[in-house]
C-alpha positions as CSV (number, residue, x, y, z in Angstrom):
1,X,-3.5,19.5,-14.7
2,X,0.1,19.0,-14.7
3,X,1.1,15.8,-15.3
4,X,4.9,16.1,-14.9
5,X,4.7,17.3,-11.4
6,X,7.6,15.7,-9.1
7,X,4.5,14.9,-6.6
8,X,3.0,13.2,-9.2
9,X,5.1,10.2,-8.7
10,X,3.4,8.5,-6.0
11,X,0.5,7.8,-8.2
12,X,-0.8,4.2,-7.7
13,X,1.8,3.7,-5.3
14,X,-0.6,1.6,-2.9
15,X,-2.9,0.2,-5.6
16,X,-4.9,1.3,-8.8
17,X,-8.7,1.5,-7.2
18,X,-8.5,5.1,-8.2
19,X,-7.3,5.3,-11.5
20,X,-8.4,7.9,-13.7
21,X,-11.3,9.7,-10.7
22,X,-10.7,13.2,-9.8
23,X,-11.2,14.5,-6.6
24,X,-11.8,18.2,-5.4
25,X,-10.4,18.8,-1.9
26,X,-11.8,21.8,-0.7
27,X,-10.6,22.9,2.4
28,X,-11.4,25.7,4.9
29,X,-10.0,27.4,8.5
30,X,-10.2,24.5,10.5
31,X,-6.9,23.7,12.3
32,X,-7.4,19.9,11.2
33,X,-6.6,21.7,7.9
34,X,-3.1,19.9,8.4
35,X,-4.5,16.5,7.3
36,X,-5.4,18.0,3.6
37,X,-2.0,17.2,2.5
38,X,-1.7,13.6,4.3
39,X,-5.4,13.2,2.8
40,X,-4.1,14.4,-0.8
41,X,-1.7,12.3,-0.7
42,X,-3.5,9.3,0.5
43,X,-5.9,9.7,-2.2
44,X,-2.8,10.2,-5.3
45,X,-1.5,6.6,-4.0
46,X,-4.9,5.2,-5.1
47,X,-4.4,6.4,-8.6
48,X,-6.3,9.7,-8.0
49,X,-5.7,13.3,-9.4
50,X,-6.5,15.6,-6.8
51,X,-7.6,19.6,-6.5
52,X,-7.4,21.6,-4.1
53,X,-9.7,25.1,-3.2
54,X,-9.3,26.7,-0.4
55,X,-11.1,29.5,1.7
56,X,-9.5,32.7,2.6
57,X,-9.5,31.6,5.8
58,X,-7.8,28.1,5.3
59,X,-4.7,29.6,3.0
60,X,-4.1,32.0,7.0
61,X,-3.9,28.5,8.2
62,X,-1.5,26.4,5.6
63,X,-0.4,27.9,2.2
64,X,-1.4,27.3,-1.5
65,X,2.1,26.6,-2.0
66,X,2.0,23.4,0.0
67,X,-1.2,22.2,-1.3
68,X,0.2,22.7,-4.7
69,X,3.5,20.7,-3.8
70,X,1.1,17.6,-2.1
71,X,-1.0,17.4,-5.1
72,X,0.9,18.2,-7.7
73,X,-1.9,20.6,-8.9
74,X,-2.1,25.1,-8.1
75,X,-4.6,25.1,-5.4
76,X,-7.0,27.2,-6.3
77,X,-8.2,30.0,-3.8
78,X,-10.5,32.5,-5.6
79,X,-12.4,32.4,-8.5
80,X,-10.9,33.8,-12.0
81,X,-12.2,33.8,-15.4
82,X,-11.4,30.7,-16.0
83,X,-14.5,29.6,-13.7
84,X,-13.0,27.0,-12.2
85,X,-16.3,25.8,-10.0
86,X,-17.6,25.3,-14.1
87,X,-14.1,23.5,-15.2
88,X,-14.0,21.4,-11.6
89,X,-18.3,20.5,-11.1
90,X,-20.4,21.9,-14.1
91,X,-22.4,20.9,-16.7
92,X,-20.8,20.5,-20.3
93,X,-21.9,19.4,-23.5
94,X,-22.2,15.5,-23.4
95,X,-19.5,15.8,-20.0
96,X,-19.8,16.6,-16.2
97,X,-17.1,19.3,-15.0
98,X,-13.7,17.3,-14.1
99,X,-14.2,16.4,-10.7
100,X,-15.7,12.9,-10.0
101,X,-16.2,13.4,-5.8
102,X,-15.9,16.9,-4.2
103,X,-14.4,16.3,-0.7
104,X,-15.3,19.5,1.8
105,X,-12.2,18.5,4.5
106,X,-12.4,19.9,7.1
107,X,-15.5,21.8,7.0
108,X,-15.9,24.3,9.7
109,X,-19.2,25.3,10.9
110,X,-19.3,28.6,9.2
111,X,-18.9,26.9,5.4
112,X,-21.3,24.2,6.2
113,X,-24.1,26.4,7.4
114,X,-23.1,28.5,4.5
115,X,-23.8,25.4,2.2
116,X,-26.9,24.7,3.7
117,X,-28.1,28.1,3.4
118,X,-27.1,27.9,-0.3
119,X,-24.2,31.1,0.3
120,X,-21.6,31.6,-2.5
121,X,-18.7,34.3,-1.0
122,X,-15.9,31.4,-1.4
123,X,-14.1,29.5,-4.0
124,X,-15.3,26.7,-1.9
125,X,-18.9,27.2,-1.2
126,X,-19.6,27.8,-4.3
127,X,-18.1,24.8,-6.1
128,X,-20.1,22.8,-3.5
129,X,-23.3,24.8,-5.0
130,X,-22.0,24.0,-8.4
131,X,-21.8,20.1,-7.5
132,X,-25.3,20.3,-6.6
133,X,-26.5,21.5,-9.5
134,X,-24.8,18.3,-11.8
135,X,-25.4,16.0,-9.0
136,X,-21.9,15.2,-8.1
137,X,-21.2,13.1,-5.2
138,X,-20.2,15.6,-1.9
139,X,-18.9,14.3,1.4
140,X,-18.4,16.9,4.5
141,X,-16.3,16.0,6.9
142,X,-17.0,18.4,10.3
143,X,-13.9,20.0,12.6
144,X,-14.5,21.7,15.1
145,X,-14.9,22.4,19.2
146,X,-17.5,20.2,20.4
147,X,-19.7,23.3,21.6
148,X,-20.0,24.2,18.1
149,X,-20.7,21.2,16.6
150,X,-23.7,21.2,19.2
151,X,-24.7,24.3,18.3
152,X,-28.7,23.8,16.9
153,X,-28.6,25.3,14.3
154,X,-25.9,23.7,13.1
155,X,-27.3,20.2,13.9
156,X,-30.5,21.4,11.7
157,X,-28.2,22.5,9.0
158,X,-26.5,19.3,8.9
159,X,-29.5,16.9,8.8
160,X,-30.6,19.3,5.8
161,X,-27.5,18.5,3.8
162,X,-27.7,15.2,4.9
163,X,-31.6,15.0,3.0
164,X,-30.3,16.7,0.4
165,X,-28.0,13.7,0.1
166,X,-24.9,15.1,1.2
167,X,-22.8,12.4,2.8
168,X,-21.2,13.5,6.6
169,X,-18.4,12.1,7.6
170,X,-18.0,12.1,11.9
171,X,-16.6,13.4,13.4
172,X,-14.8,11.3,16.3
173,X,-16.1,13.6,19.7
174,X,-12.8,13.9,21.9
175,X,-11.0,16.2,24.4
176,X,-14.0,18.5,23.8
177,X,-13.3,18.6,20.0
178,X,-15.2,17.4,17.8
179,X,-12.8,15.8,16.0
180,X,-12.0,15.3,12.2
181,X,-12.8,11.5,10.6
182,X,-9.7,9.1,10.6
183,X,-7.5,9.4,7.6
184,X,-8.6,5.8,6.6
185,X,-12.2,6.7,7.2
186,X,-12.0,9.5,5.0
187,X,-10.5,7.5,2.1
188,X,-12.9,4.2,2.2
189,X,-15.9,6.5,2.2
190,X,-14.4,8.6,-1.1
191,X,-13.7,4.9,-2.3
192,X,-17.2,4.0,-2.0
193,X,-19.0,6.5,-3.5
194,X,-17.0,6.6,-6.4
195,X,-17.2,3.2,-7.2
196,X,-20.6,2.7,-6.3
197,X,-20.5,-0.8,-8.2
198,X,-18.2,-3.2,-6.4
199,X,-16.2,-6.5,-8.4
200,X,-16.3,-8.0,-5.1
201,X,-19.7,-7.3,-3.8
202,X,-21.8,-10.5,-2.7
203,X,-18.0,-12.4,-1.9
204,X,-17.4,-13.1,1.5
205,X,-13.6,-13.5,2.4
206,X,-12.1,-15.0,6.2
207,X,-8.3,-13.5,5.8
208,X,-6.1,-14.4,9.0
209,X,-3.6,-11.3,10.2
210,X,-0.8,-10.8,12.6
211,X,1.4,-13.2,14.5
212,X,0.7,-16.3,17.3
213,X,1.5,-16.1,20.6
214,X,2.4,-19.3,22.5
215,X,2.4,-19.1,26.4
216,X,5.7,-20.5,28.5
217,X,4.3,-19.4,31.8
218,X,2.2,-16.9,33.1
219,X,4.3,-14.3,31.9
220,X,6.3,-15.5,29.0
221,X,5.3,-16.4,25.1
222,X,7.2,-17.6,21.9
223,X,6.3,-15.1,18.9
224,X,7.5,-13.8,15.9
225,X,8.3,-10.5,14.3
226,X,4.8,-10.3,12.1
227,X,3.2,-6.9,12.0
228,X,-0.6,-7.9,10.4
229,X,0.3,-4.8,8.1
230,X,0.0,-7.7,5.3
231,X,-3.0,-9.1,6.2
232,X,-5.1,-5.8,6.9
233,X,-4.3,-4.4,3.6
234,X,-5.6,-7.3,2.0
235,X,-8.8,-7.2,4.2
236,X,-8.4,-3.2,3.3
237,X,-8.5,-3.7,-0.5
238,X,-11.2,-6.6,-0.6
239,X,-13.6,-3.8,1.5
240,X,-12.9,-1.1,-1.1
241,X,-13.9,-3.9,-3.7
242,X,-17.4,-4.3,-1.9
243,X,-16.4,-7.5,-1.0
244,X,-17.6,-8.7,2.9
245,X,-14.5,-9.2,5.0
246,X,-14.3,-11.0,8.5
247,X,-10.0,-10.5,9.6
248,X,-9.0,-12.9,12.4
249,X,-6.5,-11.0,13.9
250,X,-3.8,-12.0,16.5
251,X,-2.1,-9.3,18.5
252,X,0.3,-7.5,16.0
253,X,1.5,-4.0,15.8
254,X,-0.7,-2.6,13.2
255,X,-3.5,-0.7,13.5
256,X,-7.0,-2.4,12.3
257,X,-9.5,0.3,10.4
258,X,-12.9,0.7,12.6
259,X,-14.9,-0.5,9.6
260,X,-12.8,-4.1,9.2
261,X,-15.3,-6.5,11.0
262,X,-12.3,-8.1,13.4
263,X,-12.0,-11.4,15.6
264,X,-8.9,-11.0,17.6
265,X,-7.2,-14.2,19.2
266,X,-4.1,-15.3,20.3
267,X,-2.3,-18.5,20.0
268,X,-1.9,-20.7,17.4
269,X,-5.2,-22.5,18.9
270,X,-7.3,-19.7,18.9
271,X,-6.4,-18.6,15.2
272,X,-7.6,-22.5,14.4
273,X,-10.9,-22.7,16.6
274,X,-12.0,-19.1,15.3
275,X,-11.2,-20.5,11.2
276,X,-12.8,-23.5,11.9
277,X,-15.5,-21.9,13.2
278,X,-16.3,-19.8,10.4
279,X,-15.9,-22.1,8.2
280,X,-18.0,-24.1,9.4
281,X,-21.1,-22.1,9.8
282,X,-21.0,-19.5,7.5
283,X,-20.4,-20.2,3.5
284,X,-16.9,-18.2,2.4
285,X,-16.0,-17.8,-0.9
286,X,-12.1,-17.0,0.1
287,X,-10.0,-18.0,2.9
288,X,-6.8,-16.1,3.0
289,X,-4.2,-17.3,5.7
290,X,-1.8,-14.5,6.1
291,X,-1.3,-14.4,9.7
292,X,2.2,-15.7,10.9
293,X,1.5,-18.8,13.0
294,X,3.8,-20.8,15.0
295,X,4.5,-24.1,13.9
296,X,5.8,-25.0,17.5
297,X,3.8,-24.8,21.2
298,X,5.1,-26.3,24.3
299,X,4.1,-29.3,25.8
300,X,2.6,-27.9,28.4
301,X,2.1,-24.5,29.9
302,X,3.8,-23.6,33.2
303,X,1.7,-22.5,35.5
304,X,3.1,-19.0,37.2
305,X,6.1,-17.9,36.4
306,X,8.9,-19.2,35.5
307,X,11.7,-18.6,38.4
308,X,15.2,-17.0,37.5
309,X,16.6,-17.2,40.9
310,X,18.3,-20.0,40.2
311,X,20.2,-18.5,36.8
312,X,20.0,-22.0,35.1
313,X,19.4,-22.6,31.5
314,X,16.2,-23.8,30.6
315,X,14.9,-26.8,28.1
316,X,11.9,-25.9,26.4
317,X,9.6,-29.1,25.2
318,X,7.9,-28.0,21.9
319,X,5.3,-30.0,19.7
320,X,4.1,-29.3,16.2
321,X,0.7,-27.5,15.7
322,X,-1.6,-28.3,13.3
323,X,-1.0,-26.2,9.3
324,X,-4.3,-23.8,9.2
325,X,-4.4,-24.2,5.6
326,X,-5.0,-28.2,6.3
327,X,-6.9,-27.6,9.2
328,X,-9.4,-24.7,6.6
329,X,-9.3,-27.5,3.3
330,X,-10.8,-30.5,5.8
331,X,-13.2,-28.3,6.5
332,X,-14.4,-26.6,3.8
333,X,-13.7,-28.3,0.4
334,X,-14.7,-25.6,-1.9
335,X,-13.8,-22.5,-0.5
336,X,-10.6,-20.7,-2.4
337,X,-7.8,-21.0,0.0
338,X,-4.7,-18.7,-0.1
339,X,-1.5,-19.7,1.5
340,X,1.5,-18.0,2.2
341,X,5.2,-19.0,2.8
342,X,7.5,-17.3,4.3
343,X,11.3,-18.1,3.8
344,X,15.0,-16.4,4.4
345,X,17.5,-16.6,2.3
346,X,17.1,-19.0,-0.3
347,X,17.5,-18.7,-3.8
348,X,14.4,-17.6,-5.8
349,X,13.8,-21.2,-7.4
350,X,14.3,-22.5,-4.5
351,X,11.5,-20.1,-3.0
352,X,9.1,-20.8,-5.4
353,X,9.9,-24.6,-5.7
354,X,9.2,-25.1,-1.6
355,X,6.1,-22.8,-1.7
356,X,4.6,-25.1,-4.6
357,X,5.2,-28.0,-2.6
358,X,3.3,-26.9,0.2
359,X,0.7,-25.5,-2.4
360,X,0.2,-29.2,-3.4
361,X,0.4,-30.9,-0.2
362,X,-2.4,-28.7,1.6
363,X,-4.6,-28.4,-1.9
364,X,-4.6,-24.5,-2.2
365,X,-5.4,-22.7,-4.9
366,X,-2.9,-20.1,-4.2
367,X,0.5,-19.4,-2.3
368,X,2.2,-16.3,-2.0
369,X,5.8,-16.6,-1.2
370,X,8.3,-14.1,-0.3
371,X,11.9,-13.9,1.6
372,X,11.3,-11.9,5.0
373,X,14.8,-12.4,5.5
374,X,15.7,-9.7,2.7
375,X,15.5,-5.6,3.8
376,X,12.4,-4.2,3.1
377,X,10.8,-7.4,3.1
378,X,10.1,-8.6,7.0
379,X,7.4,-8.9,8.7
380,X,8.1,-5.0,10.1
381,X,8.8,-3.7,6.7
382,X,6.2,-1.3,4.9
383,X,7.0,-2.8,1.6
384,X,7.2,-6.2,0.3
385,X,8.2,-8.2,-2.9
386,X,6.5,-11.4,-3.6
387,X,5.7,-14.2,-5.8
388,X,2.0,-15.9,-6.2
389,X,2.0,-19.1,-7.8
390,X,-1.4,-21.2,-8.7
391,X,-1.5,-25.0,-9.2
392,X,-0.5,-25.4,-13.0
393,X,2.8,-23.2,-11.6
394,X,2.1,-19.9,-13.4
395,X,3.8,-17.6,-11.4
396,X,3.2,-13.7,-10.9
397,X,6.1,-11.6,-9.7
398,X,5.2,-8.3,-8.0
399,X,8.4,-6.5,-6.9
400,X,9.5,-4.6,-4.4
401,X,6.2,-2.1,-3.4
402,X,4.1,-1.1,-0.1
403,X,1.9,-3.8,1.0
404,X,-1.1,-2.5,0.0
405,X,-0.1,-2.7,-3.7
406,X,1.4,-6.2,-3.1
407,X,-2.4,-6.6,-1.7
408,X,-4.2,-5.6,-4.5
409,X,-2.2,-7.7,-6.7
410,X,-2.9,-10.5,-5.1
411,X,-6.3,-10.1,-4.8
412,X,-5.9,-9.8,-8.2
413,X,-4.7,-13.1,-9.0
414,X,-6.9,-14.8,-7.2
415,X,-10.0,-13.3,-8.6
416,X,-9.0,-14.2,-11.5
417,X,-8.1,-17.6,-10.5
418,X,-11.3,-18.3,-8.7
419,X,-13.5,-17.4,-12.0
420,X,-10.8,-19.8,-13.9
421,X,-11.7,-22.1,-11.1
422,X,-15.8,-22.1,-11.2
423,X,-16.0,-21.6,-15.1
């Protein structure tokens, strides 16, 4: 493997749960064949290596060339004397073949049934036959037109790789396609079944997402510019950790993965009955308030709409809402609490110095403090630079980075915090 590949640079861009696995992409003639490279590269920002074989049929559809460039790595597309199923999935002295996970995305009909069958004409099929043989983990992921995905013999094929241990992935039936799994799908199932023994597992965490929305009238609301992207790659990277996860998630503009359990609410109210709540009934080991929540609500809530006709400017009356950090220690004295807070433009002692304040004044464990006021560091951003401080006032800096690294760092920190904590 080349390790000096340009591509290679994205390595443990988004975190480090896949340091040192290799994956083997193999991908055949299935027009969803266009993923590979997103899925490549998705998989390389986890700290993955990644190969890539292809069918005759899937280098028609995308070249080597390009699977080379997203991976860093010669795609392979036939095999050579250098028996690459042996080098990527076979048996050696003392060692398995190189491959930790081989990943058949997409799969068409034809090369599944071929699997199933136990049919060798491909660079593809016949490292999956090679995996079986050392006991290597094998996901399939189906795409294809829905009529052939209900073809019967298909279906039997599939529930026969599926006793044999195979794992299928989907696929998402739409538009009469039977669709490939979602990119994030794809990645937390490769996740799992390489780590099959989770740091987190038996920790349940309540993380809070997204911004408030505080009604003028009918029609009208007070908000901010929060995204959620913070909070969901938090709830993201405690899920690939085994850990159990419940997000409380107000209306931002990122997505939510189908397999983050998910409360969504609204105002500032909702966010604080919902915490309450489950902290209340259920025992958490975490509580991590990264959801954006107005500090201000009006009075009192016009009813209608506000009218305009008039063109006159209009007083708002706004009252204080209760901190949910306050609002989460009254009512659970144990659980791990992490705070944020969010500043602009103040200097970086002066950022620390306010978030340990509010550290001690709510009793946290943990704050995470960062200035949304500097570019690539708002609420909309992708990235974000921030600094977690515990309560003797050690402080870890993680600079600028996508959110899902700042994530995993942070998760990080308080893990190791938490064991300090209940030594």
């Amino acid at each position: 493997m080349n390790k000096d590949h340009p591509s290679k640079e994205i390595l443990e861009s988004k975190g480090t749960i896949l340091r040192g696995k290799t994956i083997c992409l193999c991908v055949t003639g299935s027009v969803a064949i266009i993923q590979a490279p997103i899925i490549s590269r998705e998989l390389m920002r986890l700290g993955a290596e990644v190969v890539c074989v292809m069918t005759r049929a899937a280098t028609k559809l995308l070249g080597p060339d390009l699977m080379h460039w997203a991976t860093g790595n010669p795609a392979i597309t036939k095999l050579t004397g250098n028996v690459e199923h042996i080098y990527l999935a076979g048996e050696r002295p003392k060692k398995l073949g190189k491959a930790d996970l081989i990943l058949v995305c997409p799969a068409t009909a034809n090369t599944i049934s071929k699997i199933a069958t136990g049919i060798d004409d491909t660079a593809v099929t016949t490292v999956v036959t090679t995996a079986f043989g050392t006991q290597i983990p094998i996901i399939i992921v189906p795409a294809m037109h829905e009529s052939m995905f209900n073809h019967p013999i298909l279906e039997k094929n599939i529930l026969k790789l599926k006793r044999l241990g195979v794992d299928i992935l989907g696929p998402r039936i739409s538009e009469g396609k039977a669709k490939i799994a979602r990119v994030d799908d794809i990645i937390q199932r490769v996740i799992d079944l390489v780590h099959p023994v989770k740091e987190l597992e038996g920790k349940k965490f309540l993380i809070t997402a997204g911004p408030s929305k505080e009604p003028l009238d009918t029609v009208r609301y007070l908000t901010n510019w929060s995204s959620g992207r913070q909070g969901i790659e938090l709830a993201k990277e405690v899920k690939v950790r085994g850990g159990d996860v419940l997000l409380v998630y107000g209306q931002g503009t990122t997505k939510v993965p189908a397999y983050i359990e998910t409360r969504s609410v609204i105002t500032t109210e909702d966010f604080l009955n919902v915490v309450k709540e489950e902290l209340s009934k259920n025992s958490y080991d975490f509580f991590i308030s990264a959801a954006a929540i107005s500090d201000y609500t009006p009075i009192r809530r016009l009813k209608g709409k506000i009218s305009t006709d008039e063109r006159k400017e209009l007083i708002l009356n706004l009252k204080l809402t209760p901190k949910i950090i306050d609002i989460a220690r009254e009512t659970d004295k144990n659980v791990f609490i992490v705070a944020f807070k969010a500043e602009t433009k103040v200097s970086k002692e002066e950022l620390i110095e306010r978030a340990y304040q509010r550290l001690i004044k709510s009793d946290v464990d943990l704050i995470v403090a960062n200035d949304v006021g500097l570019k690539e560091r708002g609420f909309v951003s992708k990235t974000n630079e921030v600094y977690i401080i515990d309560k003797e006032k050690n402080i870890t800096h993680v600079e600028l980075n996508t959110k899902r690294y700042v994530a995993s760092k942070i998760i990080d920190v308080a893990i190791e915090n938490f064991r300090i904590k209940n030594y």
